[in-house]
C-alpha positions as CSV (number, residue, x, y, z in Angstrom):
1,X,-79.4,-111.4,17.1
2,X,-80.4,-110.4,13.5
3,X,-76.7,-110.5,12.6
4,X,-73.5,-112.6,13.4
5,X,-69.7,-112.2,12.8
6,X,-68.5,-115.7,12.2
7,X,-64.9,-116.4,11.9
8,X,-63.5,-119.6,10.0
9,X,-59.6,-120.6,10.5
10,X,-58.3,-122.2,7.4
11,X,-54.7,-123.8,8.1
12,X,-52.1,-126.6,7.2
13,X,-50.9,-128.7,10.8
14,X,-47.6,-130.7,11.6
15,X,-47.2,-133.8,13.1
16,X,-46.7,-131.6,16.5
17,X,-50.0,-131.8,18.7
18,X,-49.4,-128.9,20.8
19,X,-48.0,-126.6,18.5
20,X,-50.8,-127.2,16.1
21,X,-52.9,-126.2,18.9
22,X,-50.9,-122.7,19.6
23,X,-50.9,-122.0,16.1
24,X,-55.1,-122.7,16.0
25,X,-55.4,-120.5,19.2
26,X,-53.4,-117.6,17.0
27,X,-55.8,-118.0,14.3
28,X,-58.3,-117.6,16.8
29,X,-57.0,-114.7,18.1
30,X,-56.5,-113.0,14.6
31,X,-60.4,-113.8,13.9
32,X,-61.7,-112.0,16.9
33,X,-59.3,-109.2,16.3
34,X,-61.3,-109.0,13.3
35,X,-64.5,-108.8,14.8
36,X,-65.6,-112.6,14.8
37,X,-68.0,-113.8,17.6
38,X,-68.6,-117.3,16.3
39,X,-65.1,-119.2,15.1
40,X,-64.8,-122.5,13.5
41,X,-61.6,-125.0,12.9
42,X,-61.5,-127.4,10.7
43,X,-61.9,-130.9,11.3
44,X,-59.1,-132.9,13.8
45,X,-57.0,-129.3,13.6
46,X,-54.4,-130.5,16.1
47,X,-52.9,-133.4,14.0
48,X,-52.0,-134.0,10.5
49,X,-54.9,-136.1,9.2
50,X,-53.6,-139.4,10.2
51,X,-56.7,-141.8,9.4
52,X,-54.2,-142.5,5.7
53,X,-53.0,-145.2,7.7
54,X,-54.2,-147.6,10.0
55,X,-51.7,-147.6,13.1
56,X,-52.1,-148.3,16.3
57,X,-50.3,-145.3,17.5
58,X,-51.8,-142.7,16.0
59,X,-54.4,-143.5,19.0
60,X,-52.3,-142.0,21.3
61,X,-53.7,-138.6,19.8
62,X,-56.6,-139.0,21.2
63,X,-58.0,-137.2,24.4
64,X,-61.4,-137.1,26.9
65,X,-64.1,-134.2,26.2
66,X,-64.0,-132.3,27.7
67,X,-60.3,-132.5,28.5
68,X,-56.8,-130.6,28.0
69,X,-58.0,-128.8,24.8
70,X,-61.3,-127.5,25.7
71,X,-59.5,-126.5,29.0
72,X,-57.3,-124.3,26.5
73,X,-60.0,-123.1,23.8
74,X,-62.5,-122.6,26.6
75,X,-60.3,-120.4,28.1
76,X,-59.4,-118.3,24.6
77,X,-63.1,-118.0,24.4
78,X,-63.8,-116.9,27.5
79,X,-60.8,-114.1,27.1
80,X,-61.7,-112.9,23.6
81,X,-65.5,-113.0,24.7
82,X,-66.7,-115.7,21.3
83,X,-68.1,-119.3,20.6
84,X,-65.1,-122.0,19.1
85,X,-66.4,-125.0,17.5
86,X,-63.6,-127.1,18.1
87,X,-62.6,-130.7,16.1
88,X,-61.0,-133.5,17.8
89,X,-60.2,-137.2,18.3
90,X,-62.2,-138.1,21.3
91,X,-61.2,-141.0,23.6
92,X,-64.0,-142.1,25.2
93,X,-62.8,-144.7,27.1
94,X,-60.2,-147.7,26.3
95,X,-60.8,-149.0,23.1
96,X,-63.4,-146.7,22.4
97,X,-62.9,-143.6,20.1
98,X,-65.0,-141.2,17.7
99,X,-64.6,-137.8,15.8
100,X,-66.0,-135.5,18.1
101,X,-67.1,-131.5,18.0
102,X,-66.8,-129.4,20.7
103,X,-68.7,-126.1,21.2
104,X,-67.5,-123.8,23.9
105,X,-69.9,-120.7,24.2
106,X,-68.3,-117.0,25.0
107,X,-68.3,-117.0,28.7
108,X,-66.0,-120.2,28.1
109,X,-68.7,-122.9,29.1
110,X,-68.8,-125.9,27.3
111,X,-71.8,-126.6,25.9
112,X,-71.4,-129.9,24.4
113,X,-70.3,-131.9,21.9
114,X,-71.3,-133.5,18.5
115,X,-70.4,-136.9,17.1
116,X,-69.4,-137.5,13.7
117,X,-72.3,-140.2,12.7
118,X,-71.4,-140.5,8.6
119,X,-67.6,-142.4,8.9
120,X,-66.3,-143.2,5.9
121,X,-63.4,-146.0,4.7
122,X,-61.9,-145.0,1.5
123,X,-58.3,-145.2,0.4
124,X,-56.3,-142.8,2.2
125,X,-59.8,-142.1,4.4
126,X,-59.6,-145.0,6.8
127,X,-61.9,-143.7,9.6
128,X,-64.0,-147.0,10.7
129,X,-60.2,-148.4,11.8
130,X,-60.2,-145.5,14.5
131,X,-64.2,-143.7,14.8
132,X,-66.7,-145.6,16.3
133,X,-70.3,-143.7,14.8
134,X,-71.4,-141.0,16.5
135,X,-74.2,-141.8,19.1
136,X,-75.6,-138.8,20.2
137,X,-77.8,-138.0,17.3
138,X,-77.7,-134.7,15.6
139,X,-77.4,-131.5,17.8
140,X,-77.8,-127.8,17.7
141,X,-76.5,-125.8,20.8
142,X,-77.5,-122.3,21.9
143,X,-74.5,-120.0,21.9
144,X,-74.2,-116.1,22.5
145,X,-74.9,-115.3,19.0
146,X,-76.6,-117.5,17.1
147,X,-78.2,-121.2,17.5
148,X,-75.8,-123.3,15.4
149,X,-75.6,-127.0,14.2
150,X,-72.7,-128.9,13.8
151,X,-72.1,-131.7,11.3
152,X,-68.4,-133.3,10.1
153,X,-67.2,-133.8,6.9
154,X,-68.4,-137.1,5.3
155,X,-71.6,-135.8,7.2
156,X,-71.8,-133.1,3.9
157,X,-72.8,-135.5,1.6
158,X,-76.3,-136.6,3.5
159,X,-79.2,-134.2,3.3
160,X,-80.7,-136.0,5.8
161,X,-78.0,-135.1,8.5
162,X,-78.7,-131.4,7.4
163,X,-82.7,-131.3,7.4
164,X,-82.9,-133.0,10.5
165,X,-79.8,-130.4,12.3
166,X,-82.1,-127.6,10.7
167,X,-85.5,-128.8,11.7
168,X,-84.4,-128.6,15.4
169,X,-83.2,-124.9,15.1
170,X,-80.4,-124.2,13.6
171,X,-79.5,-120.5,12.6
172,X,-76.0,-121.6,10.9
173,X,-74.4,-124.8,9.5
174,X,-71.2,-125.2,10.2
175,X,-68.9,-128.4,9.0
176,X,-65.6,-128.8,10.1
177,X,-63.9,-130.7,7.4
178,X,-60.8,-132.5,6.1
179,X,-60.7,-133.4,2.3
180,X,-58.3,-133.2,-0.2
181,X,-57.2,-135.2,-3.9
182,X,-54.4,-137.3,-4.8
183,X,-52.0,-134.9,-6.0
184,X,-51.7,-138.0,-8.6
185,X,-55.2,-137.1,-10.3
186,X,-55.1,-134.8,-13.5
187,X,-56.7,-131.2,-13.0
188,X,-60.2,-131.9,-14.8
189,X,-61.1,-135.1,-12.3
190,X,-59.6,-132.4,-9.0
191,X,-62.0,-129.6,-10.0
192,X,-64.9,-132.0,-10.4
193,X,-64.8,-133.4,-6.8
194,X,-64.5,-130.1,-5.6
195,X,-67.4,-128.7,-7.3
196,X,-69.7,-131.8,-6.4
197,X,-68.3,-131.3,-2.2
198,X,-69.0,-127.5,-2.7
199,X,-72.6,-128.1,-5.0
200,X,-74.0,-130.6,-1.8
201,X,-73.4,-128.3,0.9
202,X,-74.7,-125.1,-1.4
203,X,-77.8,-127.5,-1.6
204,X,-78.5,-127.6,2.0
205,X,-78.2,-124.3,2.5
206,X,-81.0,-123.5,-0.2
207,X,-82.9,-126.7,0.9
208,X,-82.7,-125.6,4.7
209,X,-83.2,-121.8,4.6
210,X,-79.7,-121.4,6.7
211,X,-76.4,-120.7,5.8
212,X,-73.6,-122.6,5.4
213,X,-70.4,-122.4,7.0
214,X,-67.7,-125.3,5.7
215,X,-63.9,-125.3,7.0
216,X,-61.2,-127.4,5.4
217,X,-57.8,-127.3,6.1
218,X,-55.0,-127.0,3.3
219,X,-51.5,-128.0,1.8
220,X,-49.8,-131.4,1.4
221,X,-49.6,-134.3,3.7
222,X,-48.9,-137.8,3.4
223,X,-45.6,-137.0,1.7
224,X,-47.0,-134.7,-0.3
225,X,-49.5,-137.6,-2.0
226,X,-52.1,-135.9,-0.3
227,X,-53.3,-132.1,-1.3
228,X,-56.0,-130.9,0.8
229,X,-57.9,-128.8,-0.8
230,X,-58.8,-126.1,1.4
231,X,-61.5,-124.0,-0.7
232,X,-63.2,-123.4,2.7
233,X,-66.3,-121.3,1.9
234,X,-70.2,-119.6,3.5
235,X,-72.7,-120.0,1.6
236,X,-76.4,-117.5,2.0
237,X,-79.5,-119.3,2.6
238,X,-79.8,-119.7,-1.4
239,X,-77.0,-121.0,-2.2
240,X,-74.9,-118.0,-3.0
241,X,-70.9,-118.3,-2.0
242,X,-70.8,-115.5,0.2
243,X,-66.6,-116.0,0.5
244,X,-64.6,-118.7,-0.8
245,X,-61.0,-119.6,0.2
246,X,-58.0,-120.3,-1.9
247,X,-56.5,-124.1,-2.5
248,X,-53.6,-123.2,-1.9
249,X,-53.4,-120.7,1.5
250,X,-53.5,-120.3,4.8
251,X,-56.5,-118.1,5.9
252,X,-58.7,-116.7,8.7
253,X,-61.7,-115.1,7.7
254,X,-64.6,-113.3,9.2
255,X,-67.9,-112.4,7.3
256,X,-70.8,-110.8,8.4
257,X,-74.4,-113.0,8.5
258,X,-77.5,-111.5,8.0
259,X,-79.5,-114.7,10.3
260,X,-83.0,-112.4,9.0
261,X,-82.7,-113.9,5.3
262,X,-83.5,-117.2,6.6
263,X,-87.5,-116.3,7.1
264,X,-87.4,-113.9,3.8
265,X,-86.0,-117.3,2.1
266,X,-88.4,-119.9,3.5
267,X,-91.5,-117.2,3.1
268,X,-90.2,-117.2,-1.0
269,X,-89.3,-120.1,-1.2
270,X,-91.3,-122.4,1.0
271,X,-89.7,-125.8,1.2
272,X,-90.7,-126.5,5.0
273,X,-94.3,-125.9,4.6
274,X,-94.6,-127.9,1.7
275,X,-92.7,-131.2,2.9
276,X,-94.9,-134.6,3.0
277,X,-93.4,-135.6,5.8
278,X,-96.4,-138.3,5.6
279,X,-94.5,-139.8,2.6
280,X,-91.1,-140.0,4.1
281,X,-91.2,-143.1,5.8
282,X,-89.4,-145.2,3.4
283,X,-86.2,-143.3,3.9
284,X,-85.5,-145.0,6.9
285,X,-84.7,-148.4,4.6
286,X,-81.5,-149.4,3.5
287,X,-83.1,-150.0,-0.2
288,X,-86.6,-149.8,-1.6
289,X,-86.8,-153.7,-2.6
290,X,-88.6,-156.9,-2.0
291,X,-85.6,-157.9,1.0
292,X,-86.0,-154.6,3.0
């Protein structure tokens, strides 16, 4: 299909797993109303973003996939006839754990699942405590509409993560994603982060040839020390915001994607065809030095 609907869900959660699940399914239900075939949520939509702490407990928010929530979603999408790209906090087995995608297709199959394989440990962003890196390498999976890839937020900062998710086919970029700012930083150091997350993924789009789909949810958490940032945006194959979401609001939104520019790009603007991939072989080291 030359062209695709795709439908983003933009929203705050509560501490209440199953009604941030209802209130996602909603969302859902309002995108397709709009005309959506391919929908995304944002990264771990059922839960506040608990990785602030490290605590045994929040563990217990964890669940098999596919399990009780692709169950739900699979059945949404097979009802309302579109693809969900679904985040959540995978149990694997005990004591094993990651931050997992799940893609269910528009009949309601599920087609499979992505790994987060960047997993960050920053203040506030404890992740190592409760992900174990993803092991399934970088995937792309054949929906209805459109061949998509599917990376996670700290995953937006690695071109690598998007050239390779591109190189094996991927029509559409989509990164569910959870980031925010200390509501204790000044304006000037906010607007800078956000710029910088927004500038990478605009540079993979243009890099790639493909568009760019990011998702991030939005308000306070943490008692209110924590402002996610929401700003969730598409971006055309060069780098153009296509839509861009407020800091401050709840939104679902559906934009049209015309999957044709990708070729008129890379014909332009040929990138691909002019990659050394002979030269590339020192990437693979930790650091160009005498010890690597």
């Amino acid at each position: 299909m030359a062209k695709v609907k795709v439908g983003y869900v933009q929203m705050s959660c509560s501490a209440d797993k199953a009604q941030n699940l209802s209130k996602a399914i909603t969302q859902v239900r309002e995108a397709a109303a709009k005309g959506a075939q391919v929908i995304c949520l944002q990264e771990l939509f059922t839960s506040l973003y608990f990785c602030d702490v490290e605590d045994y407990d929040n563990f217990k928010l964890a669940e098999p996939i596919p399990g009780p929530s692709t169950e739900s979603l699979g059945a949404v999408a097979k009802e309302l006839g579109v693809v969900i790209i679904a985040s959540l906090f995978e149990k694997r087995t005990e004591g094993l754990y990651h931050n997992t995608t799940a893609v269910l297709d528009a009949d309601g199959a599920y087609l499979g699942k992505y790994r987060k394989m960047h997993i960050p440990d920053d203040p506030a962003y404890y992740e190592k405590f409760y992900f174990t890196p993803g092991d399934l390498g970088y995937k792309v999976f054949k929906t209805k509409f459109a061949t998509i890839g599917v990376l996670i937020c700290w995953d937006q900062w690695y071109p690598e993560a998007a050239r390779i998710t591109s190189l094996m086919g991927a029509q559409i970029l989509f990164y569910p994603t959870a980031i925010g700012w200390a509501t204790s930083q000044d304006d000037a150091t906010n607007t800078e982060q956000y710029n910088a997350w927004q500038t990478m993924q605009r540079s993979h789009a243009v890099a790639n040839g493909v568009h760019v789909v990011s998702v991030n949810r939005v308000g306070l958490e943490q008692d209110g020390a924590m402002k996610f940032w929401g700003g969730s945006f598409i971006s055309n194959p060069f780098g153009t915001i296509l839509h861009q979401s407020s800091h401050e609001t709840e939104e679902v939104i559906v934009h049209e994607l015309d999957l044709s520019k990708t070729d008129r790009y890379r014909t332009h603007w040929p990138f691909l065809r002019d990659r050394r991939i002979d030269s590339y072989q020192p990437i693979t080291k930790r650091y160009i030095d005498d010890e690597a």
